[in-house]
C-alpha positions in Angstrom: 27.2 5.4 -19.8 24.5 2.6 -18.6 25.3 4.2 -15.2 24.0 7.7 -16.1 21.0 6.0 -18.0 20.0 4.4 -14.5 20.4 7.5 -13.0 18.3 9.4 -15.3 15.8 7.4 -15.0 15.5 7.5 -11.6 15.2 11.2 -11.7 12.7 11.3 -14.6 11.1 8.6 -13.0 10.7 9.5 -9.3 7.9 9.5 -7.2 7.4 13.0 -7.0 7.0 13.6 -10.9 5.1 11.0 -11.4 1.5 12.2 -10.6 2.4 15.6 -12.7 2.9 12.9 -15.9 -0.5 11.2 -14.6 -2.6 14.8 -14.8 -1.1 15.7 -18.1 -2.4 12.3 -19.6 -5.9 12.7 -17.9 -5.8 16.4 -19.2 -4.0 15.3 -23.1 -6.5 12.1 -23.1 -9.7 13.6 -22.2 -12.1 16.0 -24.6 -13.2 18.2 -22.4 -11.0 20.8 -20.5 -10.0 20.2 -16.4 -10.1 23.1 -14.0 -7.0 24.7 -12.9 -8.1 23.9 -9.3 -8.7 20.4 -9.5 -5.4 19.8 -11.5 -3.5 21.9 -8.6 -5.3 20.0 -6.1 -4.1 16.7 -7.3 -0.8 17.5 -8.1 -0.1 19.2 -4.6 -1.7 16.2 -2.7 0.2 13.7 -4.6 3.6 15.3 -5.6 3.9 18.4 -3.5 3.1 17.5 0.0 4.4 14.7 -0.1 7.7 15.6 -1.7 7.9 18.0 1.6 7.4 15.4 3.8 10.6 13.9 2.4 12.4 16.9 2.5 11.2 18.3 5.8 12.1 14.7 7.5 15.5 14.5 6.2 15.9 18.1 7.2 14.8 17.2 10.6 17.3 14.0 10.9 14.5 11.6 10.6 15.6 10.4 7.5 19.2 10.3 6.4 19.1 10.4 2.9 16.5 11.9 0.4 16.1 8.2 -1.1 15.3 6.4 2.2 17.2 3.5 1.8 16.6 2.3 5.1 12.8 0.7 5.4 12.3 1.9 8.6 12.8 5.5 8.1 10.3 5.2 5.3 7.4 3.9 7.2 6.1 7.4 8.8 7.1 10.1 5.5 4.8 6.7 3.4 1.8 7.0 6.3 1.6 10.8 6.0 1.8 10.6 2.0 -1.2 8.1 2.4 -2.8 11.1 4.4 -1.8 13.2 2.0 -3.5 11.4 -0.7 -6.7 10.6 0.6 -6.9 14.3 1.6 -6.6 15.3 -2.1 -8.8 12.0 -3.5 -11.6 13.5 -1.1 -11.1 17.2 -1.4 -10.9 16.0 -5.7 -14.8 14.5 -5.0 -15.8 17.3 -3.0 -15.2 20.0 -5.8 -16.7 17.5 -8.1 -13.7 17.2 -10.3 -14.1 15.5 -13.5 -14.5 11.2 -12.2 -11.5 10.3 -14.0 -9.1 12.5 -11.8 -11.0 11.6 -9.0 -10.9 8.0 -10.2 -6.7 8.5 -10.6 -6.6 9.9 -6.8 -8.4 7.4 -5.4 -6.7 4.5 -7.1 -3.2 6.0 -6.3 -4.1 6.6 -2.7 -5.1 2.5 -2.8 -1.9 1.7 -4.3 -0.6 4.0 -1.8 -2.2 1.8 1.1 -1.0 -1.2 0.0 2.7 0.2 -0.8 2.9 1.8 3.4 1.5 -1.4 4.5 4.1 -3.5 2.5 6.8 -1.1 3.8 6.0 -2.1 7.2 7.6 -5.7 6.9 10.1 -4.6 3.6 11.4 -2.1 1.7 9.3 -1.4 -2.0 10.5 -0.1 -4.6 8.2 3.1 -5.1 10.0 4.1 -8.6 8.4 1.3 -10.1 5.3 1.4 -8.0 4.5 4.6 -10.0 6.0 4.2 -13.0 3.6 1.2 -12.9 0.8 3.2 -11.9 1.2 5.1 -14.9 1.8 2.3 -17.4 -1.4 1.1 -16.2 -2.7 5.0 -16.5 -2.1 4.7 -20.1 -3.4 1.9 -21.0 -6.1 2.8 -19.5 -6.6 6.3 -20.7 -5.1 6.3 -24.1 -4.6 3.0 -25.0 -2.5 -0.2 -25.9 0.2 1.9 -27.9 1.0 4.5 -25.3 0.0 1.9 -22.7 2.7 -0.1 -23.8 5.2 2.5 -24.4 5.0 3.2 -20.6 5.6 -0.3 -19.7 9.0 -0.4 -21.2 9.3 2.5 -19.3 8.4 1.0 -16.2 10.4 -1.7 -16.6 13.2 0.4 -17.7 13.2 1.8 -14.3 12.6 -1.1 -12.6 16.1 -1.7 -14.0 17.4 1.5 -13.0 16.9 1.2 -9.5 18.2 -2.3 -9.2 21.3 -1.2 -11.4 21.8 1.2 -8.8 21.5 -1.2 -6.1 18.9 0.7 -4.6 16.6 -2.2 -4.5 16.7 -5.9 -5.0 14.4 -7.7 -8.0 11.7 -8.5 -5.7 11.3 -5.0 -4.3 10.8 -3.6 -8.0 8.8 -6.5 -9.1 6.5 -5.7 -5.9 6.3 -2.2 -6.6 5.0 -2.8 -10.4 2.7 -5.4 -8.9 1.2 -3.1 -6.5 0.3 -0.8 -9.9 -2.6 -3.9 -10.4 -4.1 -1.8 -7.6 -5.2 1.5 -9.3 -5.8 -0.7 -12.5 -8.4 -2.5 -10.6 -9.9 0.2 -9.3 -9.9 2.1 -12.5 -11.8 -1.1 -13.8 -14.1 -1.1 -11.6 -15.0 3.1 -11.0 -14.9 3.3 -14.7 
């Protein structure tokens, strides 16, 4: 049972789903309504593309296995989903999207930065990272109640992935740290 839980989590919790979850709470916290464009925009930048990057180097043989376990094989797919991102944080500014979905994209693709760059000398827990990233979304977007809600999320699947054995303690505890990242910069562009 506590296995499947992990695994869940991992699965709700992945990378790929977790900018979807950060445009619905920009969309569900904000008062006036985002175009279809800009939401597309980020969601393909963050989840899409890079999702495909994954996919498209384990079909290659780059990768071998959709999780990357091995740090190495993750540097590249991490670099180009770095590209990815600040493709969609700048294309987000160029249609003049509402600031606060540019201010989402921009802080993920700095969290992004920092999480290739740590990737170089170890492996990162990337679950976490986001799950983070959202926590820290919600706090500041809706609030201390939801806020805190998706910390015991985060840490729930902080849990998950070492559980699994996917990743040691300090690879999830620097993967939430690196969430700091688009909290500062939500600070600061806010």
């Amino acid at each position: 049972m506590t296995a499947r839980i992990a695994r869940a989590l991992g699965l709700v919790c992945g990378p790929p789903l977790i900018p979807v979850a950060l445009a619905f709470l920009a969309t569900w916290s904000s008062r006036q309504p985002y175009r279809l464009v800009d939401l597309t925009t980020f969601i393909v930048s963050l989840a899409v593309l890079p999702a495909m990057l994954v996919y498209g180097a384990y079909r290659a043989g780059y990768i071998s296995d959709l999780g990357m376990p091995i740090r190495e094989q993750r540097v590249l797919v991490a670099t180009l989903s770095v590209l990815s991102a600040v493709f969609g944080a700048g294309a987000l500014w160029w249609l003049q999207a509402q600031w606060t979905l540019v201010a989402l994209a921009t802080g993920t693709c700095l969290q992004l930065i920092l999480l290739d760059l740590l990737t170089l000398r170890d492996k990162v827990s990337y679950h976490s990272a986001g799950v983070g990233g959202l926590a820290v979304a919600g706090f500041y977007l809706a609030g201390l109640t939801l806020g805190t809600v998706l910390v015991a999320v985060a840490i729930a699947t902080g849990w998950s992935r070492w559980y699994l054995g996917k990743h040691t303690l300090r690879q999830v505890a620097t993967g939430l740290a690196t969430s700091l990242t688009l909290g500062l910069w939500l600070l600061v562009s806010g």
